[in-house]
Backbone bond lengths (Angstrom), bond angles and torsions (degrees), N, CA, C in turn:
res aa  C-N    CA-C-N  psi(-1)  N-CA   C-N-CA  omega(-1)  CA-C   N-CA-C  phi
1 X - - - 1.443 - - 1.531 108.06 -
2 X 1.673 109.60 153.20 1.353 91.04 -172.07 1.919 104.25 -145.94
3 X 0.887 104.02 142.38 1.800 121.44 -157.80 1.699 95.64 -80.96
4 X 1.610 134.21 138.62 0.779 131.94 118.33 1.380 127.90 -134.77
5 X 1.486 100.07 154.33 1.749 118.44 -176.46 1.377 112.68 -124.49
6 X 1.517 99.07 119.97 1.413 123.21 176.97 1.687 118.31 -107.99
7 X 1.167 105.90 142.02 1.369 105.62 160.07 1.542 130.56 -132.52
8 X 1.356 97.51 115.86 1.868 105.18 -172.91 1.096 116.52 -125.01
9 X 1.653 100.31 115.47 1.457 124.73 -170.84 1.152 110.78 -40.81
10 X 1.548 126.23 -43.99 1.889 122.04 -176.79 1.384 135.30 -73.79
11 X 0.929 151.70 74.80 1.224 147.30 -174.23 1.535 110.48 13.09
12 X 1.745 109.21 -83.49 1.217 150.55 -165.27 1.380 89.58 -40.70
13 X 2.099 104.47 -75.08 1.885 103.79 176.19 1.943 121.74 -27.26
14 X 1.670 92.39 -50.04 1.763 82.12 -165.04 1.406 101.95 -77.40
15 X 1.514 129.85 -11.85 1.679 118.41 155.04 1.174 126.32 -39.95
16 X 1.707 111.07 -64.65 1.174 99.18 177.66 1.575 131.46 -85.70
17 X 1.212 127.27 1.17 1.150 147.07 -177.75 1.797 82.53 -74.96
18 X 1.290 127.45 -81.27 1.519 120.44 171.98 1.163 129.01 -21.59
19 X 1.314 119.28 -35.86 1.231 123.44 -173.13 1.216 116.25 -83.91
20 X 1.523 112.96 -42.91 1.454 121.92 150.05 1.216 140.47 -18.34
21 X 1.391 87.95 -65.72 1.647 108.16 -177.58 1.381 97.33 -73.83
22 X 1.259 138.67 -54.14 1.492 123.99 -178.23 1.266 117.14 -44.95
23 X 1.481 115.71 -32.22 1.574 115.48 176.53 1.180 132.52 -60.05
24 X 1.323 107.59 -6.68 1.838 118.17 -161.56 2.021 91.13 -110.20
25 X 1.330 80.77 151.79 1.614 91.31 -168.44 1.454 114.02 -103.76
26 X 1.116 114.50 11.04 1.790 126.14 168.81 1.453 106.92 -103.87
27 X 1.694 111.85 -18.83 1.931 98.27 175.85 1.210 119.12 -76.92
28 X 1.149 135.55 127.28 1.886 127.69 177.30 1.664 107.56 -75.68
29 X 1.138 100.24 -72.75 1.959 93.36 171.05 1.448 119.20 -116.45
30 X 1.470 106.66 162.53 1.357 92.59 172.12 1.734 93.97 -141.55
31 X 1.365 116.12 135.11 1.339 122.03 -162.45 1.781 97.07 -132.73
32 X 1.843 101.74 134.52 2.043 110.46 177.09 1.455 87.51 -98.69
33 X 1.390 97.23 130.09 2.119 86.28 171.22 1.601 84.54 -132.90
34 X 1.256 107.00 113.34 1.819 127.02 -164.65 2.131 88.61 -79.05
35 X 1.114 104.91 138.99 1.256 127.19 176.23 1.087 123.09 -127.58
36 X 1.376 110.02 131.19 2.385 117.35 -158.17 2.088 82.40 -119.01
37 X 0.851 93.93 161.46 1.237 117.18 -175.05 1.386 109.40 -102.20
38 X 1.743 117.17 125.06 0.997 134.54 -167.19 1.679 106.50 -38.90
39 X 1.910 127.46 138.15 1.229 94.83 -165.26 1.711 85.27 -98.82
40 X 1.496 115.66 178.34 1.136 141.69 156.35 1.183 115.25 -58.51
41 X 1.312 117.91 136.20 1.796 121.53 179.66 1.885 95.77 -77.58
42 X 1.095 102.66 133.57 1.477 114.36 170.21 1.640 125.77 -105.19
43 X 0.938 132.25 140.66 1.591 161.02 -135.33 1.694 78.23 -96.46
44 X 1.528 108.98 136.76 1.917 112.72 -177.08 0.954 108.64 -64.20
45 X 1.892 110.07 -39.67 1.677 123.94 -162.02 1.607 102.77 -118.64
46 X 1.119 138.74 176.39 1.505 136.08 170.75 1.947 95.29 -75.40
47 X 0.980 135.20 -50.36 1.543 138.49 -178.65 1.457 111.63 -65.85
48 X 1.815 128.84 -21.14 1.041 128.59 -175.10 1.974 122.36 -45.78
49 X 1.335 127.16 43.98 1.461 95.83 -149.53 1.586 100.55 -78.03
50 X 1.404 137.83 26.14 1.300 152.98 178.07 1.300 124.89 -68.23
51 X 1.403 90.09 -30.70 1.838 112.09 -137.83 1.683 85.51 -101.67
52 X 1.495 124.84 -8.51 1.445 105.99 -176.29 1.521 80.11 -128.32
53 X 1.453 145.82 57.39 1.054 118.76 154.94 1.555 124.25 -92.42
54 X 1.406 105.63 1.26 1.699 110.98 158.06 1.034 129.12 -70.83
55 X 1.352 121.21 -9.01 1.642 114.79 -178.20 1.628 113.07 -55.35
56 X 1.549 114.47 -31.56 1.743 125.51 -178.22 1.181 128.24 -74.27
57 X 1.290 91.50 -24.78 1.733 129.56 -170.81 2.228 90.94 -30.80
58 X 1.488 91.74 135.69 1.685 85.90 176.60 1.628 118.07 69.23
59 X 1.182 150.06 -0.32 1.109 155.98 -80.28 1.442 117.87 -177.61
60 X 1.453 136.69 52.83 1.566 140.73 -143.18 1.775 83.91 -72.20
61 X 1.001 99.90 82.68 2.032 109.64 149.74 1.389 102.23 -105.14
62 X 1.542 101.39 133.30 1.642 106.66 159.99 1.589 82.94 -167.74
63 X 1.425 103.09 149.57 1.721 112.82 177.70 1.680 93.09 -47.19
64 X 1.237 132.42 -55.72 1.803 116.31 -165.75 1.395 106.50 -48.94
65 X 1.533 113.76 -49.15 1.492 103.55 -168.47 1.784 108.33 -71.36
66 X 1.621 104.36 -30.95 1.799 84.03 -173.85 1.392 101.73 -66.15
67 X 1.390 133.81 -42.55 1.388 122.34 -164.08 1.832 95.87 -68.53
68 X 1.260 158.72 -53.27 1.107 154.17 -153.41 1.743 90.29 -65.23
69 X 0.915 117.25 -74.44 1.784 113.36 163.52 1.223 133.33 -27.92
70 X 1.503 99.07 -34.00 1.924 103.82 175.47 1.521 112.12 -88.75
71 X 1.728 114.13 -47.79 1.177 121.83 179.34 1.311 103.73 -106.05
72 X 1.674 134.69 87.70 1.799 119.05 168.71 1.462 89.10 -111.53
73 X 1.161 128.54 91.58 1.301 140.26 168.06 1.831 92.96 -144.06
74 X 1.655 101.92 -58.58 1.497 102.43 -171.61 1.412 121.06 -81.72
75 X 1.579 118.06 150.17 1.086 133.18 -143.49 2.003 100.19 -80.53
76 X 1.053 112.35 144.37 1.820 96.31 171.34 1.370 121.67 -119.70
């Protein structure tokens, strides 16, 4: 048996793409498992900017490393 996973941005598309696939007589199931996008950690208060300073936590950011990451073509 053999697994595939698709993902289609349109609603409407993965309707009828479902419907499709149900039509054919070699598919056994066909299952939509709707997917939300990981949320963002949010700040307690609108002024909090404290409250998310763990997201980096562990995390080698420093302007050298993002630019060596953005530009590793150029020489330093």
């Amino acid at each position: 048996m053999t697994h595939i996973i698709l993902e289609i941005d349109d609603d409407a598309n993965a309707a009828l793409l479902l419907q499709l696939l149900g039509a054919l007589t070699f598919v056994r199931t066909v299952k939509a498992i709707p997917t939300t996008p990981a949320p963002f950690p949010q700040a307690q208060e609108p002024g909090d900017f404290f409250s998310l300073a763990g997201i980096w936590e562990g995390r080698d950011v420093s302007p050298d490393t993002i630019r060596r990451r953005a530009w590793p073509q150029r020489p330093r």
